[in-house]
C-alpha positions in Angstrom: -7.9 10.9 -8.2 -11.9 10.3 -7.5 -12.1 6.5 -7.2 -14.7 5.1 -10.4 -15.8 8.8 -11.3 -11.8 9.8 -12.8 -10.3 6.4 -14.1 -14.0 6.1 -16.0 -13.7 9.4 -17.6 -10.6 9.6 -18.8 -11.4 5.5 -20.3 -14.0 7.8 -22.1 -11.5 10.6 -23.0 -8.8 7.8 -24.0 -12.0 6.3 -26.0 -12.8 9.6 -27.5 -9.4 10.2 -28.6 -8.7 7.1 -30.2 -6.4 5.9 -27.9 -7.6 2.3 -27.3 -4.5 1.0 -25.2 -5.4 3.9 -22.3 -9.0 3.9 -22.6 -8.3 -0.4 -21.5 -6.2 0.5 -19.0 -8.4 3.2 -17.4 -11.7 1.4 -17.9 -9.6 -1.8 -16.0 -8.5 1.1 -13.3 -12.7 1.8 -13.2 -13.0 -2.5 -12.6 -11.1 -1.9 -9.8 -12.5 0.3 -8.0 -15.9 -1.1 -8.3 -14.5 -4.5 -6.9 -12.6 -2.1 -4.4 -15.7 -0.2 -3.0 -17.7 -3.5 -3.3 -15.3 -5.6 -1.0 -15.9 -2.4 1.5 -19.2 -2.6 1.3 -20.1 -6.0 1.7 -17.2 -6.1 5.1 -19.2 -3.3 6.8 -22.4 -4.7 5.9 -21.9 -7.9 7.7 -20.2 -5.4 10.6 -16.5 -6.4 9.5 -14.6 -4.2 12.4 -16.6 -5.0 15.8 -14.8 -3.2 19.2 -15.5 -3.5 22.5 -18.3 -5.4 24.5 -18.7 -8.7 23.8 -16.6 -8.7 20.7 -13.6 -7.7 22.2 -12.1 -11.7 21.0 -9.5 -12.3 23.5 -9.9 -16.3 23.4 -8.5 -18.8 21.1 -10.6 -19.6 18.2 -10.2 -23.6 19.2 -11.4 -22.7 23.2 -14.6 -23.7 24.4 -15.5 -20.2 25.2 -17.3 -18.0 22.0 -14.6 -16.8 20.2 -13.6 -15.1 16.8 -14.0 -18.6 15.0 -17.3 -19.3 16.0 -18.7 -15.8 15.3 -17.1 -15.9 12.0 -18.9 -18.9 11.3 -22.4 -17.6 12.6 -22.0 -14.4 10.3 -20.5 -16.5 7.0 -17.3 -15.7 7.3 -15.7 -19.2 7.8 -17.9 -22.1 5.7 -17.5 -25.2 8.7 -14.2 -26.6 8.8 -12.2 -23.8 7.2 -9.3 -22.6 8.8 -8.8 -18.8 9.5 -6.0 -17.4 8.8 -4.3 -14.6 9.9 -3.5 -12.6 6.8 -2.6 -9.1 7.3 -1.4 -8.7 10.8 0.3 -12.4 11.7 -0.7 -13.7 15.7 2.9 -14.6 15.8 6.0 -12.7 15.5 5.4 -9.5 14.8 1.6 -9.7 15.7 2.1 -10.8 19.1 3.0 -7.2 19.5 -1.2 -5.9 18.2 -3.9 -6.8 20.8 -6.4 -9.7 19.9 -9.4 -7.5 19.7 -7.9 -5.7 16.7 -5.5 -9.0 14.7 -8.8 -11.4 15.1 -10.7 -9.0 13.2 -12.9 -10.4 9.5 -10.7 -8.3 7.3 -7.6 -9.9 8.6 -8.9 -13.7 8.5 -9.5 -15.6 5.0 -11.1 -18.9 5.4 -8.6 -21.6 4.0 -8.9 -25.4 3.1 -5.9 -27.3 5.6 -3.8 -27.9 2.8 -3.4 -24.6 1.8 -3.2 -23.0 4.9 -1.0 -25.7 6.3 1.4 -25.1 2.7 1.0 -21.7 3.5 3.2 -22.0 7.0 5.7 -25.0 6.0 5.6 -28.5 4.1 2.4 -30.6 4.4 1.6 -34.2 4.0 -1.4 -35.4 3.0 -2.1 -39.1 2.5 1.7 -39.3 2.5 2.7 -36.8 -0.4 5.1 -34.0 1.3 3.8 -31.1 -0.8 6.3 -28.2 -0.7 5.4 -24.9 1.0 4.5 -22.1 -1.0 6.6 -19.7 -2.8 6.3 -15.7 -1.7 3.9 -14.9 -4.1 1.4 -17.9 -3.8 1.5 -17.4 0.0 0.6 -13.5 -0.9 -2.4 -14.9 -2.9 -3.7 -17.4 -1.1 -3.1 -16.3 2.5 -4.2 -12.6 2.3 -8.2 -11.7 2.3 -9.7 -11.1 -0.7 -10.4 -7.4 -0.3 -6.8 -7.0 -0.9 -6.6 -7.5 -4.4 -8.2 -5.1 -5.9 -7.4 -2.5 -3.6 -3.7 -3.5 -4.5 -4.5 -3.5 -7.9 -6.3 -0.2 -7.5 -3.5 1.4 -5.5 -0.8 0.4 -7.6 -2.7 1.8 -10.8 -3.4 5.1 -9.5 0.8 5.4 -8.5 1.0 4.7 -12.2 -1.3 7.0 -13.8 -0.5 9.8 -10.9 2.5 11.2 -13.5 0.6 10.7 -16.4 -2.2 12.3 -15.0 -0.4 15.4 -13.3 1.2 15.9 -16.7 -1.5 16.1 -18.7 -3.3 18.7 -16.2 -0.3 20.6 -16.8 -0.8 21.2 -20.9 -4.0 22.3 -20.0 
């Protein structure tokens, strides 16, 4: 259950044993939670959650006024003339519901190209093409941050090694 530390030692005990199939998936499992704790890192290094003050972002990210986009920019969030987008917690719809301060946040914006945020929302045109919108799943990939994935893949390994695991520590 101990992120790194248990999915690397049993890819040793797997190893050990001779089973070469397990001691894969658990060293993958180990990958993951590598990336995982690096995509943490690196977020709260560059101060990823900000509240209160000044950074309380209640403006638009196209106002005059500092906002979100410009900060992002200014800490390296956002490369110049990437779109954010809102990847977690949506501004409309649902999100309209969660304040600004907490949906204009670095770990719920992903800097996009136009044409893949605008095919991420509906059909977009460019130079005249109508390129279709994105199925579910490419609108999962591209549109959610990167930190995601490998704490998806990470959480949907340990629900699949949980009964495995809790079996084993019962033959012992």
């Amino acid at each position: 259950m101990i992120p790194v530390w248990g999915s690397g030692r049993e890819a040793l005990a797997d190893l050990h044993d001779g089973d070469y199939v397990g001691a894969a998936g658990n060293g993958a499992m180990a990958l993951s939670d590598v990336a995982l704790a690096k995509g943490v890192l690196v977020a709260l290094g560059k101060g990823a959650v900000k509240v209160g003050g000044s950074y309380a972002w209640r403006s638009k990210p196209w106002d005059e006024a500092p906002g979100v986009r410009r900060w992002m920019g200014e800490k390296g969030y956002l490369k110049p003339g990437e779109h954010g987008h809102h990847g977690i917690v949506p501004q409309g719809g649902w999100g309209k519901a969660v304040p600004d301060y907490i949906k204009n946040q670095p770990w719920n914006i992903k800097g996009l190209d136009r044409v893949t945020h605008g095919r991420i929302h509906g059909r977009y045109t460019v130079d005249g093409v109508k390129l279709p919108r994105f199925g579910l799943a490419e609108r999962v990939w591209h549109g959610t941050p990167t930190w995601t994935k490998p704490a998806a893949v990470s959480g949907a390994g340990g629900a699949v090694r949980a009964p495995t695991l809790a079996a084993e520590k019962q033959r012992r």
